[in-house]
C-alpha positions in Angstrom: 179.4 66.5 104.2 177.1 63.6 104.5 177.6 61.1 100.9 174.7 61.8 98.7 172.8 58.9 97.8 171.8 59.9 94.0 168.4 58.8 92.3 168.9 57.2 89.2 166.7 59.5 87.4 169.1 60.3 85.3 168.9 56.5 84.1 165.9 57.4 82.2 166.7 60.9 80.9 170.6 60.9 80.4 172.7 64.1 79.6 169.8 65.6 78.0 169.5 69.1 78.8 166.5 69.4 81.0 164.6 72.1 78.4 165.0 69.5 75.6 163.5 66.6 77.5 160.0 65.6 77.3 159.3 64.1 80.3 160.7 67.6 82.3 158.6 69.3 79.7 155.5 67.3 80.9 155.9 67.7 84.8 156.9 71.9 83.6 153.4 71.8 81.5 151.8 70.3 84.9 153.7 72.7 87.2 152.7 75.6 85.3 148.7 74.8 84.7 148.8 74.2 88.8 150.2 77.8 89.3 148.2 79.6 86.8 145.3 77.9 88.8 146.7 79.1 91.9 147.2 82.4 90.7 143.3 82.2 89.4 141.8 81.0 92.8 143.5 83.4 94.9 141.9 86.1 92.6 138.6 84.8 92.5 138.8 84.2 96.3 139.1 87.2 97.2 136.7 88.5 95.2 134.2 86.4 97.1 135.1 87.3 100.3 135.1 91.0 99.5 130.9 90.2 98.3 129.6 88.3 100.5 131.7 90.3 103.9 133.5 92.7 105.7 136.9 93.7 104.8 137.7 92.2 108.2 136.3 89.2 107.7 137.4 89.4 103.6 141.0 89.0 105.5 140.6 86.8 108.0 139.3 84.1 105.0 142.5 85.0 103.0 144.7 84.2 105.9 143.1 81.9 106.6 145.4 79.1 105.0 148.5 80.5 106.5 147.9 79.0 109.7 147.4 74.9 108.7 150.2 75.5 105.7 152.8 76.5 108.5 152.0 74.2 111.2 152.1 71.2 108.9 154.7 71.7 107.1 157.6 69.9 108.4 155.6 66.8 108.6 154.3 67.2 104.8 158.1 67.1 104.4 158.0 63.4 106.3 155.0 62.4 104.1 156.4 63.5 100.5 160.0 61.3 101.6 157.6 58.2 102.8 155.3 58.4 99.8 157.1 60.0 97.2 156.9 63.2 95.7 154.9 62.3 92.2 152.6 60.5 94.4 152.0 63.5 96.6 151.6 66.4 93.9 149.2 64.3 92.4 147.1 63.6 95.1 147.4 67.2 96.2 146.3 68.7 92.9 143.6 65.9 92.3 142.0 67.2 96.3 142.9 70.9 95.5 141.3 70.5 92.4 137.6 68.8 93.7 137.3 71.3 96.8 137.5 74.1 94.5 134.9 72.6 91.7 132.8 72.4 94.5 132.7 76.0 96.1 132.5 76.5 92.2 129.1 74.8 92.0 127.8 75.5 96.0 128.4 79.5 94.8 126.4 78.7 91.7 123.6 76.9 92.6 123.2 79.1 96.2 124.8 82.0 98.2 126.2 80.2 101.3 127.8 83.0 103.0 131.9 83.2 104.3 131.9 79.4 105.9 132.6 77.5 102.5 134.9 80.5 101.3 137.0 79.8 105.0 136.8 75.7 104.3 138.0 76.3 100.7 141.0 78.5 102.2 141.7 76.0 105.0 141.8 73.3 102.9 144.2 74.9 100.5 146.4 75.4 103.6 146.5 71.9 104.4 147.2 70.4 101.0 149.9 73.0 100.4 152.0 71.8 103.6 152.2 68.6 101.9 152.7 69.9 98.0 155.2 72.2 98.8 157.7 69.7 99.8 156.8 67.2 97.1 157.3 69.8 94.3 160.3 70.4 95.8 161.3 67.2 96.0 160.4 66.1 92.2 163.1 67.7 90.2 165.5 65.4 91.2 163.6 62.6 90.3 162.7 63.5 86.9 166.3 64.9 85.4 169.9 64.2 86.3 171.9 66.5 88.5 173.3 68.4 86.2 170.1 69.6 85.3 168.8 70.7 88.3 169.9 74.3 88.2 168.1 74.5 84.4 165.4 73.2 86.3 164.8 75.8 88.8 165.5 78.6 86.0 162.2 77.0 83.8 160.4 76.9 87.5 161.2 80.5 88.1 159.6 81.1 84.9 156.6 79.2 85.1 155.9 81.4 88.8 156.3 84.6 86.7 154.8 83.5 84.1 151.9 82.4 86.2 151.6 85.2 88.2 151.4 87.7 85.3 148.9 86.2 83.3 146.6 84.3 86.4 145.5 87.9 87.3 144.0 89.1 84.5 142.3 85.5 83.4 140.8 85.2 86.8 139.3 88.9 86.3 137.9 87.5 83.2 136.1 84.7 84.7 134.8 87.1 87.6 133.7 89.8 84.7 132.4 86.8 82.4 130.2 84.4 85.3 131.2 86.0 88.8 133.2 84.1 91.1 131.4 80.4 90.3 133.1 81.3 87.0 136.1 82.1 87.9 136.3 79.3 90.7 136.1 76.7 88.0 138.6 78.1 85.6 141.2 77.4 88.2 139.7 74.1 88.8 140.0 73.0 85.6 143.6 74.7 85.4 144.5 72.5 88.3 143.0 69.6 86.6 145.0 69.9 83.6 148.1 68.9 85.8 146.8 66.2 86.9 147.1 63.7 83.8 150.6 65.3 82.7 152.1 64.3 86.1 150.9 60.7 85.6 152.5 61.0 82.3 155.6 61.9 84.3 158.5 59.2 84.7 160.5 59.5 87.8 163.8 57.7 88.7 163.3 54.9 91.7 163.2 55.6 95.1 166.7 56.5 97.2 168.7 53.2 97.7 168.8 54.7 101.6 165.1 55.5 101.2 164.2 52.8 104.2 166.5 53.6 106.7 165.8 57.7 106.3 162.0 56.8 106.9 161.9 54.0 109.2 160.0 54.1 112.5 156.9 57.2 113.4 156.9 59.9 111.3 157.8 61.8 114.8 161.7 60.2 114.4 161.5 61.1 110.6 161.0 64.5 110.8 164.2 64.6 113.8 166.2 62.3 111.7 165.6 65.7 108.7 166.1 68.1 111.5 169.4 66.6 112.4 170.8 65.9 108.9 170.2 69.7 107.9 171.7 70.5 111.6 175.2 68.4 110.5 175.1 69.4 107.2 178.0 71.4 106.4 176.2 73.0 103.5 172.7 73.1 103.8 172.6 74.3 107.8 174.2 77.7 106.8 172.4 77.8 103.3 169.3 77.8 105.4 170.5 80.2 107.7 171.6 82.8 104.4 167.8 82.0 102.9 166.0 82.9 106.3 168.3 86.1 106.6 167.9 86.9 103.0 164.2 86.6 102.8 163.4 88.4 106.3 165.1 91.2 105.1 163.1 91.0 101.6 159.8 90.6 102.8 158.8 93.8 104.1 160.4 96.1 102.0 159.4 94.4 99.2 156.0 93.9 100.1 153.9 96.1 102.6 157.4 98.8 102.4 156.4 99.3 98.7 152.6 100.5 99.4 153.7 103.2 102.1 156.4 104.6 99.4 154.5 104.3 96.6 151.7 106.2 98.8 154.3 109.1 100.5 156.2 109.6 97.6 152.5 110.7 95.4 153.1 107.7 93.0 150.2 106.0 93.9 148.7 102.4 92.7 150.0 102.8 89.2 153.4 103.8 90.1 153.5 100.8 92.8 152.7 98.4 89.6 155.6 99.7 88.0 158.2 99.2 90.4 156.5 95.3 90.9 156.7 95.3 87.1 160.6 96.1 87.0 160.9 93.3 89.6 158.9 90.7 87.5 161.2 91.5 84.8 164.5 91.4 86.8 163.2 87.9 88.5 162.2 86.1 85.2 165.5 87.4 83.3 167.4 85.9 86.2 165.5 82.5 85.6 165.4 82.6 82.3 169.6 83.0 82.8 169.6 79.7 84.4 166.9 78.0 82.5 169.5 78.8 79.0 173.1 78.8 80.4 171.9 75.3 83.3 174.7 76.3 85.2 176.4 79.0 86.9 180.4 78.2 88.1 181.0 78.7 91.4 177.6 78.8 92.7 177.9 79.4 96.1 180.2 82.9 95.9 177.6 83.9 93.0 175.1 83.4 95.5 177.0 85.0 98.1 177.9 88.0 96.2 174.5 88.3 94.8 172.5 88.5 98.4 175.2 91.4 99.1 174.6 93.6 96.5 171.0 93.0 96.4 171.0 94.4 100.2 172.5 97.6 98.2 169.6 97.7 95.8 167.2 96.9 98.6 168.2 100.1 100.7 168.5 102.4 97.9 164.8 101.8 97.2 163.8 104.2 99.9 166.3 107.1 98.7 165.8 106.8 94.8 164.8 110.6 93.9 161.9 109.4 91.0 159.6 106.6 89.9 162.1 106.3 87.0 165.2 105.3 89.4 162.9 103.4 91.6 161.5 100.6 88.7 165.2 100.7 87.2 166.5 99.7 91.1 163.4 97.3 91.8 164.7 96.0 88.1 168.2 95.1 90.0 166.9 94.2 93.1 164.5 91.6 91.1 167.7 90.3 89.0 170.0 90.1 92.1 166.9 88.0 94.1 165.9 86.0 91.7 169.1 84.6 90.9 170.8 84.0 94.4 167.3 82.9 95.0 167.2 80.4 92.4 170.7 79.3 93.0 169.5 78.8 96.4 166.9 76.3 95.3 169.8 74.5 93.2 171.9 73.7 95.9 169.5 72.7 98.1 168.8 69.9 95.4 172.1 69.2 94.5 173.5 69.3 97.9 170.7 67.0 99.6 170.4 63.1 100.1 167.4 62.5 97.8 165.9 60.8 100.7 165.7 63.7 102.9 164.7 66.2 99.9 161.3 66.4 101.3 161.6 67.1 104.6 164.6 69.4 103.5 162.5 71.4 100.7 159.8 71.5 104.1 162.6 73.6 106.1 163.5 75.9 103.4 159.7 76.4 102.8 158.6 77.3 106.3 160.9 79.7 106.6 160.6 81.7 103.2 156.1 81.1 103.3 155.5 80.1 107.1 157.5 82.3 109.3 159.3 85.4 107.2 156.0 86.9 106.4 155.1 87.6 110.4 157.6 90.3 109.5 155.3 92.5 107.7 153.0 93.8 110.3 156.3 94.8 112.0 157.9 96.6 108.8 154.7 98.7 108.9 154.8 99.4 111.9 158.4 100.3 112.1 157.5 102.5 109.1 154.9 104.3 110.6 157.5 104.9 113.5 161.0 105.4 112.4 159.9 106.6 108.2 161.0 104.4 105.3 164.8 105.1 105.1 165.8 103.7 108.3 163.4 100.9 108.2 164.9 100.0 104.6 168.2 100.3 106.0 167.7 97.9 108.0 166.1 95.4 106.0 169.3 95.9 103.7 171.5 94.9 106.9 169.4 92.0 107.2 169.5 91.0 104.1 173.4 91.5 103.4 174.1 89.2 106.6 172.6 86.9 104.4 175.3 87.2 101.9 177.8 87.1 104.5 176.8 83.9 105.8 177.5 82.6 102.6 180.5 84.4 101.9 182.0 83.5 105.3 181.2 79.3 105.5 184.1 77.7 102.9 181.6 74.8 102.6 178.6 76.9 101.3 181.2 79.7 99.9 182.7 76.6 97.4 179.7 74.9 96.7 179.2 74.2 92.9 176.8 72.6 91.0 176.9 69.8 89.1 178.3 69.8 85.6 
């Protein structure tokens, strides 16, 4: 395995634990506003696209981010390593923040139509490919190594927590001014991170920073390719998280609607079985985010992917609503902690001068090319019924685990201490 170069965060924040340390605190405060804006913008845009068009073209304006968001990825990865990753969430939530102000005020004052609904989303898309990597990238410049896994458990929590309540307080704002409204409450959110990440102190730059970013960003981004590729960790880790989360996806996401829909529990029974797996998810992080470390991370992980798969498969067998939230429970529990772990060794395992481009690869596969997998799960469903296509997914999912399982590297990775 290639010598880790370690940031000297911990210089500034010692041993102390990362929950108990201000200046974490500060960047969680700012990671947290930024999501629950997020989770507020996504509401209110699609809001606005259902008013002023068709479904069809209501659709094409949410997807429309997916595109720039996957194709710039890898070299947002380059640009958070050359920049820095404080430097780059800033900038990100500062332009995320003015665009969406703006459609804010434009939807106020006038009633332009789809076009700066489709900019807005386009936009979003860019900026993300960039602020994905960077807030991946951060944690390991703000906290010591031993933290890192703590970290990730208080990040888990801040998504759930973030997705729960975003909903509802974007309804508000729609119910309360419309979708101007509603636009500038996740504006504002955004904003609110802003400050608190200047407020942020960060460790210095990678001693090998200059020789991982030296010449075009073209070289950078092969120089990342190639340090993953001869990682002895991190190539099959990315290999078990593309495995895991293709099998996820579709079950999990379009697989859900069809058996909510054939098994007569409708939209209300759906939300319970997503509720169990908020639940199961956010107790897994808040496991890490109180315990900081789990021994022997990379069998955990391993075991974890295997007998989610289980979980995952069952879903299209269970006999009641009941059995289905309690297995979605297990199945959120199981994900969200092999899936945080995941996260924790890809930080504790990387050269912090390649965290960028590294948190890029793990990101494009999980948000750029897994979710092409749905249309296919529905279609598969529509062909073959939910059992086998679940099945399948499980398979999927469990070769995952047995990636882990099967590379000594990955299968006796550990985190820090």
């Amino acid at each position: 395995m290639t010598a880790t170069a370690t940031a000297p965060a911990a210089a500034t924040t010692g041993d102390r634990p990362a929950h108990r340390d201000p200046n974490v605190l500060r960047w969680l405060g700012a990671y947290t506003s930024s999501m629950l804006g997020d989770s507020v913008y996504y509401l209110a845009l699609s809001w606005a696209a259902v008013q002023a068009g068709s479904p069809a073209q209501a659709g094409l304006v949410m997807s429309a981010s997916a595109v720039p968001r996957a194709v710039l990825l890898l070299g947002g990865g380059v640009i958070a390593d050359r920049l820095g990753p404080r430097r780059v969430v800033i900038g990100s939530d500062a332009v995320r923040c003015a665009a969406v102000l703006a459609v804010a005020a434009l939807l106020y004052l006038t009633s332009p139509g789809l076009w700066p609904l489709a900019l807005l989303a386009l936009v979003f898309g860019t900026v993300d490919a960039v602020f994905m990597p960077a807030v991946g990238a951060l944690p390991a410049r703000i906290t010591g190594k031993g933290q890192l896994a703590r970290v990730q458990g208080m990040r888990g929590l801040a998504i759930r927590f973030s997705s729960v309540a975003g909903a509802p307080l974007g309804g508000l704002g729609v119910a309360m001014g419309g979708a101007p409204l509603a636009f500038a409450l996740a504006g504002l959110l955004i904003a609110v991170s802003v400050p608190l990440l200047i407020s942020v102190r960060i460790g210095d730059r990678p001693a090998d920073q200059g020789a991982a970013t030296s010449g075009t960003a073209w070289n950078d981004l092969k120089a990342g390719l190639r340090y993953i590729r001869g990682h002895r960790v991190l190539a099959p880790l990315m290999l078990a998280i593309a495995l895991g989360d293709l099998g996820f996806v579709g079950p999990l996401n379009v697989g859900l609607t069809l058996l909510a829909d054939r098994r007569g529990w409708g939209a209300s029974g759906m939300g319970w079985i997503l509720a169990g797996f908020g639940v199961g998810a956010g107790a897994a992080s808040l496991l890490l985010a109180v315990r900081g470390r789990v021994p022997r991370a990379g069998l955990v992980t391993g075991c974890a992917c295997a007998v989610g798969s289980v979980a995952i498969g069952a879903l299209a067998f269970v006999p009641s609503l009941a059995a289905a939230v309690g297995t979605a429970l297990l199945v959120g529990l199981l994900a969200g902690l092999s899936g945080a772990l995941c996260g924790a060794l890809l930080q504790t395992q990387s050269d912090p001068a390649y965290l960028g481009r590294v948190t890029a690869v793990s990101s494009l596969v999980s948000l750029g090319l897994t979710p092409l997998s749905m249309p296919f799960a529905a279609a598969a469903i529509g062909a073959f019924g939910l059992g086998p296509v679940y099945a399948v997914s499980a398979a999927v999912c469990a070769l995952g685990g047995v990636v882990v399982l099967a590379v000594p590297a990955l299968r006796r990775a550990e985190l820090p201490g």
